[in-house]
N, C-alpha and C positions, 0 to 999 in steps of 0.2 A: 239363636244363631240359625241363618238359616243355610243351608249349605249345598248345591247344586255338584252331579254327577255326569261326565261322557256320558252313560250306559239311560240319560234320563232320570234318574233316581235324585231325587229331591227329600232333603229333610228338614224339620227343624227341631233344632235341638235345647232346650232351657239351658241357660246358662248354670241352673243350678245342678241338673243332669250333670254336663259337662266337666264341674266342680268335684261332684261326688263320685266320677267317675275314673277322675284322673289319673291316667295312667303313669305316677312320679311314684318311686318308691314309697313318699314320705307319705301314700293312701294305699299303693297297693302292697306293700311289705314285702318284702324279700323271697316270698315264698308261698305256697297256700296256705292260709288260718291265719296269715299274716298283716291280712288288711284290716284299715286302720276306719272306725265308723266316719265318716262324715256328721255333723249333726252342726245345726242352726243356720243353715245356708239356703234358705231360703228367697233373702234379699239379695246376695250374691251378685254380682256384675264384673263384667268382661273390661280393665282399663284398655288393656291394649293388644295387640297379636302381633308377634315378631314372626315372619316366614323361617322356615328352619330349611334351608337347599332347596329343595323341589318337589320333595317328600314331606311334608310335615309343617303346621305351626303351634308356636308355645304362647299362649297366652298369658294374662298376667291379670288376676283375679282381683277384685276390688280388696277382699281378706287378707292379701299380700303373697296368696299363694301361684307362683310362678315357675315350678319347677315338671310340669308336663310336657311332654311334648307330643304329641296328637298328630300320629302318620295321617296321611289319606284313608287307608286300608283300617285304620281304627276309628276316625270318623264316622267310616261306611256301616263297618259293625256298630257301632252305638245307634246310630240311624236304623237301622235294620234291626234290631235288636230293643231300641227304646221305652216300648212298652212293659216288655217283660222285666228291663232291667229295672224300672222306675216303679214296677210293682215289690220287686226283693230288694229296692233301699226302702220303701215306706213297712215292709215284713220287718226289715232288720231295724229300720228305728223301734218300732213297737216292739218289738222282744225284747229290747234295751233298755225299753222307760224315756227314749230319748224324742228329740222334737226338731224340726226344719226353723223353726223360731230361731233368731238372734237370741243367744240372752243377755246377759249384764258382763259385762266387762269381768274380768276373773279380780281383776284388782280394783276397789276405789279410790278415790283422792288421796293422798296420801297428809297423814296429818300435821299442820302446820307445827315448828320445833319452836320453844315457850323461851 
């Protein structure tokens, strides 16, 4: 996404950034030590963006996840900020054992009844 500022300030931001970074409780937890990894979102895409007032949009993640809502003022920091922040999720995968890869479905086919 790429996203333009009054002040000149220009970003562009990965949708998988913007995923992992989500500001919804259900990634950033309730509290500090609370947040939740991100992992296999790599492929990741934006279906849609709903404007929130004049403040803010909530987008709606190819994954099904839709519950962010993404001020201006927190766009600007993730822009400003996106380097550093996309070097301590790829820290925090690896100390995990985890991966930006999609993996398999948690569940397969379910087996046909005889």
């Amino acid at each position: 996404m790429e996203i333009a500022f009054a002040d000149g300030s220009r970003f562009e931001l990965s949708y998988e950034l913007l995923r992992v970074y989500s500001p919804s409780a259900e990634v950033r937890g309730h509290g500090p030590g609370q947040e939740v990894l991100q992992t296999g979102k790599r492929e990741v895409r934006i279906a849609s963006v709903e404007p929130v007032g004049s403040y803010a949009i909530q987008p709606v993640f190819s994954d099904g996840h839709n519950a962010g809502i993404y001020s201006w003022d927190y766009l600007y920091w993730l822009g400003t900020n996106r380097d550093e922040l996309w070097r301590e999720y790829l820290g925090r995968l690896e100390k995990a054992g985890s991966s930006r890869e999609p993996g398999p479905e948690p569940f397969g086919p379910r087996p046909r009844a005889k």
